[in-house]
mmCIF file of the protein (N, C-alpha, C, O) and its ligand, coordinates in Angstrom:
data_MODEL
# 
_entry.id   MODEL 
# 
loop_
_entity.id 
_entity.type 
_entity.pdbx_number_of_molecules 
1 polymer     1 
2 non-polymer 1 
# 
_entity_poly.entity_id                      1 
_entity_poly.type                           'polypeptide(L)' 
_entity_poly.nstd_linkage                   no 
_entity_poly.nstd_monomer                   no 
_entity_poly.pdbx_seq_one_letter_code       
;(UNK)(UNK)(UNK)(UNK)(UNK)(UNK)(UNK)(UNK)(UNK)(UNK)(UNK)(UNK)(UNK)(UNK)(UNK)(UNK)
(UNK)(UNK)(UNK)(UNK)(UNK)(UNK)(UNK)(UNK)(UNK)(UNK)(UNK)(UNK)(UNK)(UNK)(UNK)(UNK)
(UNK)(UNK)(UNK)(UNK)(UNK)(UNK)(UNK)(UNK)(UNK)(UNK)(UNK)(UNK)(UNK)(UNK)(UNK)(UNK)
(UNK)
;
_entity_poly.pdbx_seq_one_letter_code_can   XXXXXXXXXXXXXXXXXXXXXXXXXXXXXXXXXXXXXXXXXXXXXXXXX 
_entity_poly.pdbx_strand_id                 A 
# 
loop_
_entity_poly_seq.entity_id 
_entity_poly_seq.num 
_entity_poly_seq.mon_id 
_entity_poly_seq.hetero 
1 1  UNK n 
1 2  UNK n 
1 3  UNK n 
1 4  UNK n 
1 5  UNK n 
1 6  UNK n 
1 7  UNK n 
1 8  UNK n 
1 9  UNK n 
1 10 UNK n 
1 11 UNK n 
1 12 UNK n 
1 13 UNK n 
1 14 UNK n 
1 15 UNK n 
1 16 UNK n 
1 17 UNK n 
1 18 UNK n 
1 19 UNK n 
1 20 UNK n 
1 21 UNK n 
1 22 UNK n 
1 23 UNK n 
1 24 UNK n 
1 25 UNK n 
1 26 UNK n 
1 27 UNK n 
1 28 UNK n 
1 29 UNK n 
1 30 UNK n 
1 31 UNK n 
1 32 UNK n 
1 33 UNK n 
1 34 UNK n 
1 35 UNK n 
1 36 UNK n 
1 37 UNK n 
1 38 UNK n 
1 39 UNK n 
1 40 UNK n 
1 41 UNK n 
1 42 UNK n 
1 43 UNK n 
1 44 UNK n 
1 45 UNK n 
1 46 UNK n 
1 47 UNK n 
1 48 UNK n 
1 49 UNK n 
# 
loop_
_struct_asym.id 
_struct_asym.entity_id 
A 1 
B 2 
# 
loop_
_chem_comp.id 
_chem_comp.type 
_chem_comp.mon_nstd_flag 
UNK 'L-peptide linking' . 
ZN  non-polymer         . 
# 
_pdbx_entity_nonpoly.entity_id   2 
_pdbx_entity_nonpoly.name        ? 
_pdbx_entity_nonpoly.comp_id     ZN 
# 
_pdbx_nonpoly_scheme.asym_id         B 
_pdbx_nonpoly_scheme.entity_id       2 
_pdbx_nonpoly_scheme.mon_id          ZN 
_pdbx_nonpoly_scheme.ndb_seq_num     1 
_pdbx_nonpoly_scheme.pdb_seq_num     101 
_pdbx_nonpoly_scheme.auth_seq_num    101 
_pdbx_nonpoly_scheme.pdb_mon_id      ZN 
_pdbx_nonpoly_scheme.auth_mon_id     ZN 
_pdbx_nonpoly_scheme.pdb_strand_id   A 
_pdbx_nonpoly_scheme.pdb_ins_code    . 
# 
loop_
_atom_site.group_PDB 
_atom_site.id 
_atom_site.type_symbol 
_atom_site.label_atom_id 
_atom_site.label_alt_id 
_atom_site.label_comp_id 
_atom_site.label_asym_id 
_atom_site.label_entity_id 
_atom_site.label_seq_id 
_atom_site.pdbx_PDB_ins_code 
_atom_site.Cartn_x 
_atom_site.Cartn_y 
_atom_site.Cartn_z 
_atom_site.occupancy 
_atom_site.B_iso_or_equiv 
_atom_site.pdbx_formal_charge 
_atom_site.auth_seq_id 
_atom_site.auth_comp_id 
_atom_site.auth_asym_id 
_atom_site.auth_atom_id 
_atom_site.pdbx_PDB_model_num 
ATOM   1   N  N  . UNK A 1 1  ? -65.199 -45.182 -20.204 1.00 0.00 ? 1   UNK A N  1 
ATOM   2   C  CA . UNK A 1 1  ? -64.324 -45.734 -21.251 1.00 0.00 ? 1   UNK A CA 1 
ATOM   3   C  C  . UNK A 1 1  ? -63.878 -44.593 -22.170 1.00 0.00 ? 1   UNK A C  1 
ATOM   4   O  O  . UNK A 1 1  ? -64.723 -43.888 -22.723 1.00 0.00 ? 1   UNK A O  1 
ATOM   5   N  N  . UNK A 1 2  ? -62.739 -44.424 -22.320 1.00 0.00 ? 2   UNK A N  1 
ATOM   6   C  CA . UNK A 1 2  ? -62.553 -43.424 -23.176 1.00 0.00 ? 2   UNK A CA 1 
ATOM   7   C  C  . UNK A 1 2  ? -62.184 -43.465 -24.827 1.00 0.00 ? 2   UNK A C  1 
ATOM   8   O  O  . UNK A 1 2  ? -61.498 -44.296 -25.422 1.00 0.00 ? 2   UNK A O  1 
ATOM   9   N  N  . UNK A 1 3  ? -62.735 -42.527 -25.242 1.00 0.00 ? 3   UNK A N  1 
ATOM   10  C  CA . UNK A 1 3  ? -63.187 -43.181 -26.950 1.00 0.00 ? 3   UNK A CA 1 
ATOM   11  C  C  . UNK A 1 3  ? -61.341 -42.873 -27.765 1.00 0.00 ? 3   UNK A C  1 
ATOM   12  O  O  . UNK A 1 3  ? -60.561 -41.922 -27.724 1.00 0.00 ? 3   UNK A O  1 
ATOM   13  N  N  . UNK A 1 4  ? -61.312 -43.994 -28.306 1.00 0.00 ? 4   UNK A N  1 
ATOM   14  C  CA . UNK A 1 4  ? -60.579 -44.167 -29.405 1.00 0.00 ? 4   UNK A CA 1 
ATOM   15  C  C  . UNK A 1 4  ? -60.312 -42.897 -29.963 1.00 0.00 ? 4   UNK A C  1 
ATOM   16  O  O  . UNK A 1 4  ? -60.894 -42.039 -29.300 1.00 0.00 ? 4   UNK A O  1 
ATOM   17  N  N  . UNK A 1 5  ? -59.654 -42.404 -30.935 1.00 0.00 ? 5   UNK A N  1 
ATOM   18  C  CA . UNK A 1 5  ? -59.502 -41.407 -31.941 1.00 0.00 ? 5   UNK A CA 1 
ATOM   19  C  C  . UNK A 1 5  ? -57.978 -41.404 -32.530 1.00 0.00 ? 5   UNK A C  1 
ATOM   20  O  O  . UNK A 1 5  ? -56.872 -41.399 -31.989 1.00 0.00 ? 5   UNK A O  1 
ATOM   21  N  N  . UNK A 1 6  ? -58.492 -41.411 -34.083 1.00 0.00 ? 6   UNK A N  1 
ATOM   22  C  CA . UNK A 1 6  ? -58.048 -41.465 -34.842 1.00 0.00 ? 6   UNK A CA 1 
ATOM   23  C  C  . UNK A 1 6  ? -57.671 -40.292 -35.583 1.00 0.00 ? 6   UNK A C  1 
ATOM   24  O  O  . UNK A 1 6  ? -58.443 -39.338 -35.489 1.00 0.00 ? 6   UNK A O  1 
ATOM   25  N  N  . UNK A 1 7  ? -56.243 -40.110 -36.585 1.00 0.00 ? 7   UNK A N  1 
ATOM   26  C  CA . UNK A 1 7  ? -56.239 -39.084 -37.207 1.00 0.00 ? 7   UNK A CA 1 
ATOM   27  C  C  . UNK A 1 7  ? -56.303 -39.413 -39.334 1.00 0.00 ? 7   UNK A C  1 
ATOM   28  O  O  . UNK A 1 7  ? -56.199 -40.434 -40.015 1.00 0.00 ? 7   UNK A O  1 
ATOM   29  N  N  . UNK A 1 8  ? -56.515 -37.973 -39.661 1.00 0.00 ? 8   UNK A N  1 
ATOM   30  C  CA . UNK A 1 8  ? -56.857 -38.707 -41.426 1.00 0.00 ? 8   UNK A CA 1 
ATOM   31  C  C  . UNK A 1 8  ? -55.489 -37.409 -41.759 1.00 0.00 ? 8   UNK A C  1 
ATOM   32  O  O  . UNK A 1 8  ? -55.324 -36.344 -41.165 1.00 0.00 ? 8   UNK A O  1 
ATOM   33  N  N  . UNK A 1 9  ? -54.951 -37.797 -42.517 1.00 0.00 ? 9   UNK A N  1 
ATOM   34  C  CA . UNK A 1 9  ? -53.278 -37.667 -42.776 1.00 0.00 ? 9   UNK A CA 1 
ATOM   35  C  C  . UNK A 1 9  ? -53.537 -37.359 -44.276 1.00 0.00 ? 9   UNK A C  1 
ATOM   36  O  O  . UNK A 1 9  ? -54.097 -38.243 -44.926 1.00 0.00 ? 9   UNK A O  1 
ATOM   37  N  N  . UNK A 1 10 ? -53.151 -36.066 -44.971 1.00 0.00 ? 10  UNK A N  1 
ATOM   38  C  CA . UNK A 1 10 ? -53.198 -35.992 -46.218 1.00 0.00 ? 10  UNK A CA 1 
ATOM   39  C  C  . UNK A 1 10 ? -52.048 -36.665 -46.940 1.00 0.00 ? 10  UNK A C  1 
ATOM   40  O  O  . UNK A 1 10 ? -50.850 -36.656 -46.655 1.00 0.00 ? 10  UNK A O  1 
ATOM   41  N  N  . UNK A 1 11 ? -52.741 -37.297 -48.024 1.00 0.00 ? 11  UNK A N  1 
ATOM   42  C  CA . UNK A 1 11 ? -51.902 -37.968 -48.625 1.00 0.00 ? 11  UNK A CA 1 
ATOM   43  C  C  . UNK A 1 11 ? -51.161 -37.226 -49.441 1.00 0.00 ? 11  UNK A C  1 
ATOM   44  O  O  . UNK A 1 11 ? -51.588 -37.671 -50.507 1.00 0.00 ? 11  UNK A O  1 
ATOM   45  N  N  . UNK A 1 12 ? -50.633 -36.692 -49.642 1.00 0.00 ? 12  UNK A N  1 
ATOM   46  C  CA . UNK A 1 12 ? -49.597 -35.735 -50.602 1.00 0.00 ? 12  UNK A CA 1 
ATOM   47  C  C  . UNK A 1 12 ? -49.402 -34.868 -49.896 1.00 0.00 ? 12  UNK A C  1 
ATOM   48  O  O  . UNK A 1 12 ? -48.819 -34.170 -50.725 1.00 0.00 ? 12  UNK A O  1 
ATOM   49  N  N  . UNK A 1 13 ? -49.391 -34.266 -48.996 1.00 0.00 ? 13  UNK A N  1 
ATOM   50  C  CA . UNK A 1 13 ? -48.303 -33.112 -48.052 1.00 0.00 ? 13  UNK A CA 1 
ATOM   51  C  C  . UNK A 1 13 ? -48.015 -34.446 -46.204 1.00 0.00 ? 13  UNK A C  1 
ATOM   52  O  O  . UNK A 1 13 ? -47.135 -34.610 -45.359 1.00 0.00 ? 13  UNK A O  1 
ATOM   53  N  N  . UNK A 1 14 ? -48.915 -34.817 -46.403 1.00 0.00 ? 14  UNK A N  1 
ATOM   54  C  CA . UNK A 1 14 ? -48.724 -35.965 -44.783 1.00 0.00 ? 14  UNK A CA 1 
ATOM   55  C  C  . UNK A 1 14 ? -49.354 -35.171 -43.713 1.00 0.00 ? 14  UNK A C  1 
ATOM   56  O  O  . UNK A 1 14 ? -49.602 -35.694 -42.627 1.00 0.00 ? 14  UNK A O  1 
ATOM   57  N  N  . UNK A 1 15 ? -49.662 -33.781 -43.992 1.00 0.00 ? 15  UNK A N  1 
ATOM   58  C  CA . UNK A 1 15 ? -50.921 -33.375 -42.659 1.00 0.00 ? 15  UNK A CA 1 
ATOM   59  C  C  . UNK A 1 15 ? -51.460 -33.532 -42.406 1.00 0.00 ? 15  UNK A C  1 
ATOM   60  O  O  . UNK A 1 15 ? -52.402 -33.710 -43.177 1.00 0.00 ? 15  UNK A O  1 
ATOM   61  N  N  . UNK A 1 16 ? -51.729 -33.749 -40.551 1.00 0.00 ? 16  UNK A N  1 
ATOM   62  C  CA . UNK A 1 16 ? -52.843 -34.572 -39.880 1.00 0.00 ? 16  UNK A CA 1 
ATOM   63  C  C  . UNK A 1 16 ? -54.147 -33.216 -39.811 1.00 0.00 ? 16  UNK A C  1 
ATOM   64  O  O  . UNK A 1 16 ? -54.293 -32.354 -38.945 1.00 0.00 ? 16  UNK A O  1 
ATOM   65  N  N  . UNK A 1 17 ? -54.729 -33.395 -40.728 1.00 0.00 ? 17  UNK A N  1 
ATOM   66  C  CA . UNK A 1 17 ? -56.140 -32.446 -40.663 1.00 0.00 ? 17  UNK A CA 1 
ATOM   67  C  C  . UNK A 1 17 ? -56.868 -32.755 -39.529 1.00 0.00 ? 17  UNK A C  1 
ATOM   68  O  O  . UNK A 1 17 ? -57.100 -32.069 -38.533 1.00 0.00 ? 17  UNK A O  1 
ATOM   69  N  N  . UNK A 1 18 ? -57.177 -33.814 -39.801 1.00 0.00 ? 18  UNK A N  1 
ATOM   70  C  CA . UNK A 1 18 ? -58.306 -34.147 -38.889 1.00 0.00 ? 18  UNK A CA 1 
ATOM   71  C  C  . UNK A 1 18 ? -58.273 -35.183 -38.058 1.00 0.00 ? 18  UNK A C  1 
ATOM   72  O  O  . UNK A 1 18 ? -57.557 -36.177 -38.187 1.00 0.00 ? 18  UNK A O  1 
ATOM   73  N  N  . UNK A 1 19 ? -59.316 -34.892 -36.892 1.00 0.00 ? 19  UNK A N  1 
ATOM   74  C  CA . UNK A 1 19 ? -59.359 -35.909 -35.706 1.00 0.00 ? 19  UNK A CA 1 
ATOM   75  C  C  . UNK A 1 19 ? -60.579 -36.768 -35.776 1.00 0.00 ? 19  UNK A C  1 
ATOM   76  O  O  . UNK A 1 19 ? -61.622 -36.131 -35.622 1.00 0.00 ? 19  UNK A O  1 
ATOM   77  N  N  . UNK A 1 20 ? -60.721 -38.110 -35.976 1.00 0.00 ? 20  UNK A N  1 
ATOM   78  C  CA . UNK A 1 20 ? -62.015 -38.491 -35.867 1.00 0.00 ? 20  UNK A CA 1 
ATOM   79  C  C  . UNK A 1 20 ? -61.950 -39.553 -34.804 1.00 0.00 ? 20  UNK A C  1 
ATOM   80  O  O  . UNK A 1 20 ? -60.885 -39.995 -34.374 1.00 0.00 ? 20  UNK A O  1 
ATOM   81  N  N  . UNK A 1 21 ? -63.262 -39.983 -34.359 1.00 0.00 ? 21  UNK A N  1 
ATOM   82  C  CA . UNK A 1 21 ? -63.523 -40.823 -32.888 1.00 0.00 ? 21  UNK A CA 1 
ATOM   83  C  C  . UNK A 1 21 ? -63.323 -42.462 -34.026 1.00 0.00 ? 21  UNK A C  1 
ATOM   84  O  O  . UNK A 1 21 ? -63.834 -42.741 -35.111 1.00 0.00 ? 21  UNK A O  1 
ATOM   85  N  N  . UNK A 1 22 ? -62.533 -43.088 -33.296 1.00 0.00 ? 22  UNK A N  1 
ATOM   86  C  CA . UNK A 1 22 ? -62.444 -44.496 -34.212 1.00 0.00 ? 22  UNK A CA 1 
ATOM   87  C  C  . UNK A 1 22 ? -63.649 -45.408 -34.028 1.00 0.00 ? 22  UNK A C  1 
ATOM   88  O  O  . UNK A 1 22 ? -64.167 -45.581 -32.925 1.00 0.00 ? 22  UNK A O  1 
ATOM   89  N  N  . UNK A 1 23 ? -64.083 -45.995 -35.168 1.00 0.00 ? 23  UNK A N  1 
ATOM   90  C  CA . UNK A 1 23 ? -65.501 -47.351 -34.811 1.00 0.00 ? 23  UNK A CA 1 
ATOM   91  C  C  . UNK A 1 23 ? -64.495 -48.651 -34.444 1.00 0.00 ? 23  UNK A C  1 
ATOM   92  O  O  . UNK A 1 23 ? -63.698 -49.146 -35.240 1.00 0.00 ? 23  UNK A O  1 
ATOM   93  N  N  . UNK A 1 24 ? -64.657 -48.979 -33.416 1.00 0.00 ? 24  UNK A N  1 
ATOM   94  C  CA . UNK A 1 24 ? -64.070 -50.693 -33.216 1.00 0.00 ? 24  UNK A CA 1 
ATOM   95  C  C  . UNK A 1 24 ? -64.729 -51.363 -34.073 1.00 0.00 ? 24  UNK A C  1 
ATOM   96  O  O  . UNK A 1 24 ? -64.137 -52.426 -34.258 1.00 0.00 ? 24  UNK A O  1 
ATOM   97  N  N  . UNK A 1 25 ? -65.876 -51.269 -34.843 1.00 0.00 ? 25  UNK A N  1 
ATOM   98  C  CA . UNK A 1 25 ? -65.939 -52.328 -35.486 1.00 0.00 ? 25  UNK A CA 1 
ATOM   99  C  C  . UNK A 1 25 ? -65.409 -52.454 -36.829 1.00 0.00 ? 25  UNK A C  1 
ATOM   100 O  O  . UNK A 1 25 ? -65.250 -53.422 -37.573 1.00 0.00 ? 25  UNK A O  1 
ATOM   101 N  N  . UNK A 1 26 ? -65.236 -51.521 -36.911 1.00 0.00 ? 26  UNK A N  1 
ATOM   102 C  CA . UNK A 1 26 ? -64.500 -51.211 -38.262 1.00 0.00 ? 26  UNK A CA 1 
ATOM   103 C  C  . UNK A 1 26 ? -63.021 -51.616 -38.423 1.00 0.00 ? 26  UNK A C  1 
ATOM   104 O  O  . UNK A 1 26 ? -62.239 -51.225 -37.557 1.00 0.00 ? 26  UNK A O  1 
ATOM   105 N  N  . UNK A 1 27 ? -62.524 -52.417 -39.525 1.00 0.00 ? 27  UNK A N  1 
ATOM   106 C  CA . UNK A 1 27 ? -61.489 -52.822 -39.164 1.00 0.00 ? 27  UNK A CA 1 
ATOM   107 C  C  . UNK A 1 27 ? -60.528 -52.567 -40.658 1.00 0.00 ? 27  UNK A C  1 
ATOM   108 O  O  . UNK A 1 27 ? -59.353 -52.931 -40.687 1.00 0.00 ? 27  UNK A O  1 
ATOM   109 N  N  . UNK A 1 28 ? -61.068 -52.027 -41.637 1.00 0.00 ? 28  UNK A N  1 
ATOM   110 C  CA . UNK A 1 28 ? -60.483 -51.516 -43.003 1.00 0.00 ? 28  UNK A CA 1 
ATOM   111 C  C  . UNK A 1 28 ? -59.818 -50.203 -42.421 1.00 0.00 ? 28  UNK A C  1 
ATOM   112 O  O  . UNK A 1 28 ? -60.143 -49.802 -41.303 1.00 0.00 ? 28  UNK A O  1 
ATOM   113 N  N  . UNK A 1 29 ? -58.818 -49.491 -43.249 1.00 0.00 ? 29  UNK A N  1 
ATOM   114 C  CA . UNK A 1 29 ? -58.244 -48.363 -42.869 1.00 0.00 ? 29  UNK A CA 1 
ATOM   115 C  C  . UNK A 1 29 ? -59.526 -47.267 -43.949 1.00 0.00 ? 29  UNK A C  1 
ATOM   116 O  O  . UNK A 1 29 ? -60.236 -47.566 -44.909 1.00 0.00 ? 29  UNK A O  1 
ATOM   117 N  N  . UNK A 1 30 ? -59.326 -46.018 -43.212 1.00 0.00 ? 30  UNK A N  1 
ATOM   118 C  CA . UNK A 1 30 ? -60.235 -45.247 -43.618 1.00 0.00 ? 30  UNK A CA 1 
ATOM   119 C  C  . UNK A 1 30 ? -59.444 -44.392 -45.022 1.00 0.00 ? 30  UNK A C  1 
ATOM   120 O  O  . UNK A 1 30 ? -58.258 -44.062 -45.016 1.00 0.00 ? 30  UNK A O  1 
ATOM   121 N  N  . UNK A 1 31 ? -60.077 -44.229 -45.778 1.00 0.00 ? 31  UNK A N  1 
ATOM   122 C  CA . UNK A 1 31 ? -59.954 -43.065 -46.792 1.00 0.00 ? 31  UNK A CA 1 
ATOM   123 C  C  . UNK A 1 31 ? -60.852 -42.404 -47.151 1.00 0.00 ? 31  UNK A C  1 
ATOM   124 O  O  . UNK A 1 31 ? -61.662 -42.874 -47.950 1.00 0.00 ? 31  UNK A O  1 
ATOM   125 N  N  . UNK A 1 32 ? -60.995 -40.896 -46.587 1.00 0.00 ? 32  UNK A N  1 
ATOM   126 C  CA . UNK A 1 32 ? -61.510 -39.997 -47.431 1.00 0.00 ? 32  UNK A CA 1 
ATOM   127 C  C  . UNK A 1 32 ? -61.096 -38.824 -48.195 1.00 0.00 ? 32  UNK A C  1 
ATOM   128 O  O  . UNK A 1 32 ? -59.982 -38.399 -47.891 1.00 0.00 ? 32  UNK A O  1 
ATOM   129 N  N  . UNK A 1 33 ? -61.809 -38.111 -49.242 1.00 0.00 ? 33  UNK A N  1 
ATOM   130 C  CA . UNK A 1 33 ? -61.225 -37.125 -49.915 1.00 0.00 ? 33  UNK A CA 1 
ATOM   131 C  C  . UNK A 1 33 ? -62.150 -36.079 -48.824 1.00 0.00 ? 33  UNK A C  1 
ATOM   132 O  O  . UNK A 1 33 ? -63.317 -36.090 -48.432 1.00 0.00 ? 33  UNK A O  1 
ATOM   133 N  N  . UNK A 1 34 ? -60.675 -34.983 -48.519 1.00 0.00 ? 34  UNK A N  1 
ATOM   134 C  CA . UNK A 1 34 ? -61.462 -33.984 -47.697 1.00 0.00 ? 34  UNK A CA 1 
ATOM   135 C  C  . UNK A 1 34 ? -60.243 -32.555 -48.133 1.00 0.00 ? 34  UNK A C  1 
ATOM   136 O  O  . UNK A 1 34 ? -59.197 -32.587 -48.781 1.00 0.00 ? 34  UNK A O  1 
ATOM   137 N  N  . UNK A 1 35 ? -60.762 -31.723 -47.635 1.00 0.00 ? 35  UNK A N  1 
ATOM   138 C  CA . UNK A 1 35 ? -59.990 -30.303 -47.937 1.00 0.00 ? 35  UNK A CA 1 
ATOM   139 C  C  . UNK A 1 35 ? -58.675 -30.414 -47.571 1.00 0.00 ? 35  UNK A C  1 
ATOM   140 O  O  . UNK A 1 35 ? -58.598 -31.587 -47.204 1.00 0.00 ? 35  UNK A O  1 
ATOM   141 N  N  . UNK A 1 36 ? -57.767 -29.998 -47.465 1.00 0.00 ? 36  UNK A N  1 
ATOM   142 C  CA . UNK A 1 36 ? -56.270 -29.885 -46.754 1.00 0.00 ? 36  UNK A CA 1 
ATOM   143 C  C  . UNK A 1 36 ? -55.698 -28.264 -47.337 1.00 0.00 ? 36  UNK A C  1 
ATOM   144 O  O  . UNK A 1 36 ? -55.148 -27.949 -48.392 1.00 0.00 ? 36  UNK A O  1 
ATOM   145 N  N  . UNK A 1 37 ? -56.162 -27.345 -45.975 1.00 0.00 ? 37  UNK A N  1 
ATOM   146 C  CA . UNK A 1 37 ? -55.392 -26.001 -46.289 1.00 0.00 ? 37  UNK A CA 1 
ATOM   147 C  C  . UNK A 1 37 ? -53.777 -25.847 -46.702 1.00 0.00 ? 37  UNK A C  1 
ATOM   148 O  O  . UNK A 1 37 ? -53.210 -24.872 -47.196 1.00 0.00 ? 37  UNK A O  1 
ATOM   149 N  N  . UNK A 1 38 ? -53.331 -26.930 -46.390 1.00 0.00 ? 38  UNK A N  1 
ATOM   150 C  CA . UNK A 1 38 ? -52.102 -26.821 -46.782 1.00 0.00 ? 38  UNK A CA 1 
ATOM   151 C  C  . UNK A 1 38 ? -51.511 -27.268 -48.547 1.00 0.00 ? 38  UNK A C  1 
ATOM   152 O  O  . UNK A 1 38 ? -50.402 -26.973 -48.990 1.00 0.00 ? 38  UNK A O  1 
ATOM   153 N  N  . UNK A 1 39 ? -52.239 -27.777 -49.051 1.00 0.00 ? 39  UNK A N  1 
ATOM   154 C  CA . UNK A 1 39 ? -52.171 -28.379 -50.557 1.00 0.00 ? 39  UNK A CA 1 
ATOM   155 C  C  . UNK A 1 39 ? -53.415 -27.139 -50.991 1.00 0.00 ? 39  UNK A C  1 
ATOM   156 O  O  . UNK A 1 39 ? -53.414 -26.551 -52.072 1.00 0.00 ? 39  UNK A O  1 
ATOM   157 N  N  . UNK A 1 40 ? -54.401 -26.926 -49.926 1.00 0.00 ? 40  UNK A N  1 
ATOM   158 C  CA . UNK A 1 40 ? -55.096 -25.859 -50.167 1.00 0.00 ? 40  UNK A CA 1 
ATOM   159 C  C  . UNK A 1 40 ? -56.571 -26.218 -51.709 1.00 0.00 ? 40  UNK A C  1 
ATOM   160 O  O  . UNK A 1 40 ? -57.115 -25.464 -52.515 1.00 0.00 ? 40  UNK A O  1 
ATOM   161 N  N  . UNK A 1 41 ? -56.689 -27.789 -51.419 1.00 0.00 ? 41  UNK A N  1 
ATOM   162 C  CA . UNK A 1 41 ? -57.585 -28.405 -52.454 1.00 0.00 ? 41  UNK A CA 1 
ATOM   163 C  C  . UNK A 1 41 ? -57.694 -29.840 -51.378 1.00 0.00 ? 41  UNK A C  1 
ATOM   164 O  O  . UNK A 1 41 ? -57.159 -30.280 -50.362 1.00 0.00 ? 41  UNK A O  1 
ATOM   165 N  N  . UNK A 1 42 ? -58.616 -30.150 -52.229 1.00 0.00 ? 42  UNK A N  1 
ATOM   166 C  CA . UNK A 1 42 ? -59.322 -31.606 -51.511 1.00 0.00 ? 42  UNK A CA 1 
ATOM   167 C  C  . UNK A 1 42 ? -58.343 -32.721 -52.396 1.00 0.00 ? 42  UNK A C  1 
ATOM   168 O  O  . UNK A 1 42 ? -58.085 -32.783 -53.598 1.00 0.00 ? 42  UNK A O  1 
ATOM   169 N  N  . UNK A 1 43 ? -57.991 -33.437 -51.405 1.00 0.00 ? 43  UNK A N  1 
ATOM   170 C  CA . UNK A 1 43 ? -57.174 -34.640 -51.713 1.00 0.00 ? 43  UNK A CA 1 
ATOM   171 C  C  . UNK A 1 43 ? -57.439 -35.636 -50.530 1.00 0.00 ? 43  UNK A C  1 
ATOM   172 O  O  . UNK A 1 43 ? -58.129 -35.555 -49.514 1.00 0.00 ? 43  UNK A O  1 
ATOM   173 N  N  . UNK A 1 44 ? -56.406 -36.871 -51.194 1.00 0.00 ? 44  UNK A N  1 
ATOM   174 C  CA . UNK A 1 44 ? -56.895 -38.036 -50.136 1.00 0.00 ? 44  UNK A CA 1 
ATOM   175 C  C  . UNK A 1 44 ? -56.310 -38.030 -49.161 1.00 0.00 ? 44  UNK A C  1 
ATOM   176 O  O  . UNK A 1 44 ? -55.085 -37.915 -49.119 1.00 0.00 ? 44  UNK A O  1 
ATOM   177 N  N  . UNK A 1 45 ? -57.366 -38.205 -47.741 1.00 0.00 ? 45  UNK A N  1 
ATOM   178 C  CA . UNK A 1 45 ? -56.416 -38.652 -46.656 1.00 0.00 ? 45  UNK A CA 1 
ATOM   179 C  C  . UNK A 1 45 ? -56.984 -39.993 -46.176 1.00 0.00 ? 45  UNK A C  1 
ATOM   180 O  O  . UNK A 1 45 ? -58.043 -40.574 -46.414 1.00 0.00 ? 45  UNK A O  1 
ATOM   181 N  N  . UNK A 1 46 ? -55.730 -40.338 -45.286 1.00 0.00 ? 46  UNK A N  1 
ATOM   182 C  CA . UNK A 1 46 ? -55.889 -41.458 -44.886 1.00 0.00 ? 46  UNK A CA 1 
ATOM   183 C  C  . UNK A 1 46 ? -55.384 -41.778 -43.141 1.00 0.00 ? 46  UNK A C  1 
ATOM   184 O  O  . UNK A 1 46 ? -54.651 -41.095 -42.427 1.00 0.00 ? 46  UNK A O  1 
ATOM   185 N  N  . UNK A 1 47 ? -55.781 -42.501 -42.971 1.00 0.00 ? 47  UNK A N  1 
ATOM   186 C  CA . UNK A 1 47 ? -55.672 -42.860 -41.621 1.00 0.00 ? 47  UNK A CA 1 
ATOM   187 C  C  . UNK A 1 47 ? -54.834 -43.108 -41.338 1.00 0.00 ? 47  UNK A C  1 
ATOM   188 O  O  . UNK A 1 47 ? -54.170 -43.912 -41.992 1.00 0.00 ? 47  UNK A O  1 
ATOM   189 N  N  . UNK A 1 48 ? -54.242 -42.371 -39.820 1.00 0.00 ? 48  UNK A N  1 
ATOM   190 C  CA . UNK A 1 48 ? -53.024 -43.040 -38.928 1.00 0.00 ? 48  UNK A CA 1 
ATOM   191 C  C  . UNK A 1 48 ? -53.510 -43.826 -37.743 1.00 0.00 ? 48  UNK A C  1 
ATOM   192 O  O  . UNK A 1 48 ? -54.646 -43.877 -37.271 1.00 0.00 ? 48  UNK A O  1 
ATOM   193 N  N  . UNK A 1 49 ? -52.324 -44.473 -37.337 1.00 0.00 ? 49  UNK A N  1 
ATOM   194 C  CA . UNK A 1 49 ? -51.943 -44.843 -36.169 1.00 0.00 ? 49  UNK A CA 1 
ATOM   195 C  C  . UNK A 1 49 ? -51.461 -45.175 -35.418 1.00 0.00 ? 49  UNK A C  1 
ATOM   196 O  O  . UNK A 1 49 ? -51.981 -45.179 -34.303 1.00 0.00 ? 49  UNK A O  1 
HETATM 197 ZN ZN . ZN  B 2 .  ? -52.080 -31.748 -48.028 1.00 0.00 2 101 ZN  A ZN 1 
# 
């Protein structure tokens, strides 16, 4: 079965930083505050799909 994956999208420039494996059970959209070299500070990203 091949796993899901998801990307987290900075919220104020829209870069996809990061790749994470998606939980099926989870069914809220994700937000975390994480680094973004491109704003070059930690801000929110959020989930695509
Ligand atoms: Zn950014």
């Amino acid at each position: 079965m091949a796993q899901k994956k998801i990307a987290l999208a900075c919220s104020v420039c829209g870069s996809r930083n990061y790749i994470i494996a998606a939980n099926p059970t989870r069914q809220e959209r994700l937000e975390v505050k994480k680094f973004c070299k491109y704003c070059n500070k930690h801000t929110l990203h959020r989930e695509t799909r």
